[in-house]
Residue frames as qw, qx, qy, qz and C-alpha x, y, z in Angstrom:
[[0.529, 0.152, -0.695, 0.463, -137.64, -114.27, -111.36],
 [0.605, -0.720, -0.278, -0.196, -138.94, -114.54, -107.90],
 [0.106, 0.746, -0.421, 0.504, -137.58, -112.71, -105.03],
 [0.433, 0.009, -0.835, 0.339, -136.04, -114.78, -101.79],
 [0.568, -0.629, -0.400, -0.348, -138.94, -115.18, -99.54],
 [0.674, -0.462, -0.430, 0.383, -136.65, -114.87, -96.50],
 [0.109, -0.975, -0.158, -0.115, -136.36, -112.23, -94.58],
 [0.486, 0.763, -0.194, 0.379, -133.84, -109.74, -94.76],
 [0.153, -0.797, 0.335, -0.478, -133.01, -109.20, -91.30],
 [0.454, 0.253, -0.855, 0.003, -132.82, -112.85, -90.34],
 [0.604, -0.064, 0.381, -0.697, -135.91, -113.15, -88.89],
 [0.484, -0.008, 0.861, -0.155, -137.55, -116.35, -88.76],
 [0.467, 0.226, -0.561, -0.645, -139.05, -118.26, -92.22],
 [0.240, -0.060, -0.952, -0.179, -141.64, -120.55, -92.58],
 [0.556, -0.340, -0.476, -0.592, -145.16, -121.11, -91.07],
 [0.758, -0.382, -0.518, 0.107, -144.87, -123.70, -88.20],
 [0.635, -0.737, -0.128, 0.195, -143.80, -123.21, -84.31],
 [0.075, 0.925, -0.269, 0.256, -141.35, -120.78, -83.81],
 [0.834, -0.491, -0.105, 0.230, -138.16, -122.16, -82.86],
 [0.045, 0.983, -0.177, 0.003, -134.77, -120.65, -81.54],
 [0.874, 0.067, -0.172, 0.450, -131.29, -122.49, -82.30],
 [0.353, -0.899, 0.259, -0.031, -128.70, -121.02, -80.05],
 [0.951, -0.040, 0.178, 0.250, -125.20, -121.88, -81.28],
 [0.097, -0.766, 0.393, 0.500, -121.76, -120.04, -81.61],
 [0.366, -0.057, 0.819, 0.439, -120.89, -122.73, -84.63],
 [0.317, 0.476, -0.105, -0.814, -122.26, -120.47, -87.76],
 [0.253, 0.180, -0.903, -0.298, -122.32, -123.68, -89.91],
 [0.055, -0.028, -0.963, 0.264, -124.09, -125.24, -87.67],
 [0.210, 0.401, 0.313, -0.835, -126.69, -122.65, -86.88],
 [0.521, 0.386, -0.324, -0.688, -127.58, -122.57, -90.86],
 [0.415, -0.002, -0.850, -0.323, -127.96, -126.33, -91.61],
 [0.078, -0.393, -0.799, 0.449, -130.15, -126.55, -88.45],
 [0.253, 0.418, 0.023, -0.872, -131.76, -123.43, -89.75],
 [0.398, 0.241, -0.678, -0.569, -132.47, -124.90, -93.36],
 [0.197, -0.154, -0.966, -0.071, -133.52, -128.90, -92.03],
 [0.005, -0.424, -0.807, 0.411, -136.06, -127.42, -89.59],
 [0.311, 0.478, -0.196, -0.798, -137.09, -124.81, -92.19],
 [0.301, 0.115, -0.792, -0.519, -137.34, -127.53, -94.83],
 [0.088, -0.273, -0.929, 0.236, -139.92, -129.70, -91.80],
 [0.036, -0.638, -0.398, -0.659, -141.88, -126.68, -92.04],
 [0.587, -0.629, -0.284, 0.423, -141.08, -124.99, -88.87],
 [0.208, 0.938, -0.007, 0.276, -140.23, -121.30, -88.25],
 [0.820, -0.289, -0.144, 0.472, -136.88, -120.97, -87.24],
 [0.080, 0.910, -0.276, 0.298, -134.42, -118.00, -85.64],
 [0.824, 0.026, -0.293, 0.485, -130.41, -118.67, -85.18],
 [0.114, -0.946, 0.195, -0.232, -128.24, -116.67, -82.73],
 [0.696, 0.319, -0.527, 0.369, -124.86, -117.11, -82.60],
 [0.280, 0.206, -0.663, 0.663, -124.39, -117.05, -78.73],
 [0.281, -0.610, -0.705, 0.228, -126.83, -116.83, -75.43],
 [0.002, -0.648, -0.257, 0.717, -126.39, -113.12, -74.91],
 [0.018, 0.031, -0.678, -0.734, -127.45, -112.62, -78.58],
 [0.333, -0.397, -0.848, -0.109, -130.46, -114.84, -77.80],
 [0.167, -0.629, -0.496, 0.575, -131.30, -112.99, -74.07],
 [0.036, 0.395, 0.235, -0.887, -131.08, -109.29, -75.82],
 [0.031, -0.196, -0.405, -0.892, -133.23, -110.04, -78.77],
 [0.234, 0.032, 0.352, -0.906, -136.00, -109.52, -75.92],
 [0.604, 0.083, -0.194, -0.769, -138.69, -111.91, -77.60],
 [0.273, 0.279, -0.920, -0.024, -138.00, -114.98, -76.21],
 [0.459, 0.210, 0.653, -0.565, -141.61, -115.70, -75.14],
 [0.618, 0.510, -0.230, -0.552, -142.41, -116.00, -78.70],
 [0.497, 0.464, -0.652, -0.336, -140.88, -119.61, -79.39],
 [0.795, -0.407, 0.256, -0.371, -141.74, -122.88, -78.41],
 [0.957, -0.079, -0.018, 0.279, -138.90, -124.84, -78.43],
 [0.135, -0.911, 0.386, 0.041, -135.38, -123.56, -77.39],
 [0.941, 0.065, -0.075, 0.325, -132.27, -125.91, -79.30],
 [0.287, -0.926, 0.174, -0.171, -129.48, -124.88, -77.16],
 [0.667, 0.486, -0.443, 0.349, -125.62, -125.66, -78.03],
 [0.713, -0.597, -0.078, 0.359, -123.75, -126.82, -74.12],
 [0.601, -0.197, 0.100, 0.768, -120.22, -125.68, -75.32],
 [0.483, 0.604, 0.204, 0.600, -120.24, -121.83, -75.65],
 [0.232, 0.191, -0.235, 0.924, -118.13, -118.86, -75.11],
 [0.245, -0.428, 0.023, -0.870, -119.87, -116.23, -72.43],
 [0.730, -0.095, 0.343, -0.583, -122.50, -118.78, -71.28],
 [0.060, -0.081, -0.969, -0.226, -123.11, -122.33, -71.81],
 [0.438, -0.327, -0.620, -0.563, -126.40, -123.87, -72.87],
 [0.517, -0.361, -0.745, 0.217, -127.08, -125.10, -69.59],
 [0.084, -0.340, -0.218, 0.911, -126.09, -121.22, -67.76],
 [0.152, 0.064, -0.390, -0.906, -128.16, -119.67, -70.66],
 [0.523, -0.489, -0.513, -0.474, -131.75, -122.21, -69.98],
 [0.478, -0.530, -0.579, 0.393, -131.29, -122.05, -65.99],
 [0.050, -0.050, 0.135, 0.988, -131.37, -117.95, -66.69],
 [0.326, -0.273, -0.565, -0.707, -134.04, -118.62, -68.28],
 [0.618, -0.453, -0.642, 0.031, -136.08, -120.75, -65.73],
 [0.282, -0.406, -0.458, 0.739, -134.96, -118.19, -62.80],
 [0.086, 0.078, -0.130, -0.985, -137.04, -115.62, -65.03],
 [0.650, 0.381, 0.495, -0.433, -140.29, -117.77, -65.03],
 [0.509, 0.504, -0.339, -0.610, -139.57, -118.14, -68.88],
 [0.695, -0.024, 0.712, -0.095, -140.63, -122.34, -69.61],
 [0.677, 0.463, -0.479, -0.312, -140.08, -122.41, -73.21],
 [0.986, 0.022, 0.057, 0.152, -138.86, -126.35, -73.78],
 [0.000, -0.790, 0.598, 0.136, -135.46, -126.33, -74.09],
 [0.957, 0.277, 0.019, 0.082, -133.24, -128.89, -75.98],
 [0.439, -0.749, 0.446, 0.216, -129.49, -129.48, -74.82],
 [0.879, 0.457, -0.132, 0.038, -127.03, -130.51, -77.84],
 [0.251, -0.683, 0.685, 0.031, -123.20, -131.32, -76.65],
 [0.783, 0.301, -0.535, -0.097, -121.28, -133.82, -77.92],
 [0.647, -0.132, -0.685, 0.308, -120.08, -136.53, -74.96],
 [0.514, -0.725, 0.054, -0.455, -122.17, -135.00, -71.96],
 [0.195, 0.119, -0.769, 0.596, -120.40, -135.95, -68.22],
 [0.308, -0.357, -0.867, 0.163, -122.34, -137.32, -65.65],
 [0.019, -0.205, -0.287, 0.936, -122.70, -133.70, -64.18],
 [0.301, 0.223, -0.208, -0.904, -124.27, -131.84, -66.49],
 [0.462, -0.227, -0.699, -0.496, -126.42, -135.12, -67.53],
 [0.229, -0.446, -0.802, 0.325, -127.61, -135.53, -64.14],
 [0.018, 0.411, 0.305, -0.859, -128.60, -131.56, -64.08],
 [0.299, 0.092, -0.336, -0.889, -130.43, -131.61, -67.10],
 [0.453, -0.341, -0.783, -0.256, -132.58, -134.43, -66.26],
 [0.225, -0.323, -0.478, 0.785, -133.15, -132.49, -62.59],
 [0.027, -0.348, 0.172, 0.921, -134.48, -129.86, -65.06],
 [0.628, 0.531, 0.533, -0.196, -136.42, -131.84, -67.39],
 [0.343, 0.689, -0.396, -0.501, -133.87, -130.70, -70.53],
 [0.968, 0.227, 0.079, 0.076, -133.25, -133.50, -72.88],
 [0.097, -0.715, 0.475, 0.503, -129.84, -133.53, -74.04],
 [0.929, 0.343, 0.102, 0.096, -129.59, -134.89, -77.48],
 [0.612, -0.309, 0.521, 0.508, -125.38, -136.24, -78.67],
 [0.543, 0.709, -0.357, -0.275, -123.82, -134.67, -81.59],
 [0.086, 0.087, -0.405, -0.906, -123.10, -135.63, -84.11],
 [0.602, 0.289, 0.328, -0.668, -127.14, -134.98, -84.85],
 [0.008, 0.062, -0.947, -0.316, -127.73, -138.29, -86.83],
 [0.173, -0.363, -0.909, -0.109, -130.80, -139.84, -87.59],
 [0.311, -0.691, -0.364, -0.542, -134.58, -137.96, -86.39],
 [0.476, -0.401, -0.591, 0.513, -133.54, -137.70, -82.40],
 [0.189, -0.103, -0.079, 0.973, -133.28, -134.05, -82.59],
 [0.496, -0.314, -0.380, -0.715, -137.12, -133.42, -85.02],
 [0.503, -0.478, -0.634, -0.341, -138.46, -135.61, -82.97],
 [0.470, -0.280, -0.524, 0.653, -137.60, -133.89, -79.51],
 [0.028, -0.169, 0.123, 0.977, -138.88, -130.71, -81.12],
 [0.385, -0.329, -0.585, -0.633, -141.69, -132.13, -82.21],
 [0.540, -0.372, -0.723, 0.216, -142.65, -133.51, -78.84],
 [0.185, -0.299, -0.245, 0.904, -141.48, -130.21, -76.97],
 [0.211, -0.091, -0.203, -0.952, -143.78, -127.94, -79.32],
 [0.639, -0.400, -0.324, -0.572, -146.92, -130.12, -78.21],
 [0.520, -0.632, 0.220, -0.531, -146.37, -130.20, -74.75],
 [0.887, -0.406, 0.206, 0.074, -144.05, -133.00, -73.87],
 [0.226, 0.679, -0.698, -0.034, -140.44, -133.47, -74.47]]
């Protein structure tokens, strides 16, 4: 019997671009974890932005999928942090029924925002695009 190739500490699996899902919805976190694991992409979940900020390696991933609605920070507080630190990973914005606001600041920004529920390839292919240098 073969032992589970993932890592114990829930460090990232697979081969491909490092990416980081950022999402208080634990459910969520793992079936995003698994599809973009399964595309062959390396992938680390963290339930929340200050999760994300202290594990301190966030120069290491090139694509940043980044849940709007959470506790502490929202996605949006949590990649404009980023961007006041010089740190340009891509970033991907997921929210279900964005407001004019927040869609007018993430295009200002240059974040996509992709609409739950995550149907159909919008989401791979934004990730794909982001990891080779366009979103």
């Amino acid at each position: 019997m073969q032992a589970d190739a993932r890592p114990k500490d829930g460090g990232p699996t697979g081969r491909g671009p490092l990416i980081a899902i950022v999402d208080d919805d634990a459910a969520v976190c793992n079936s995003l974890k698994f599809s973009l694991e399964l595309d062959g992409f390396a992938v680390r979940a963290f339930g929340s932005a200050p999760e994300f900020l202290a594990a301190g390696d966030v120069a290491d991933f090139k694509c940043l999928v980044v849940d709007q609605r959470m506790p502490i920070m929202s996605g949006m507080e949590l990649i404009e942090r980023l961007r006041n630190q010089a740190v340009m990973t891509p970033a991907i914005l997921v929210i279900s029924h964005p407001n004019a606001a927040l869609s007018a600041r993430a295009a200002k920004a240059g974040i996509p925002i992709i609409e739950k529920p995550l149907l159909g390839n919008a989401l791979l292919e934004t990730i794909r695009a982001a990891c080779q240098g366009g979103h």
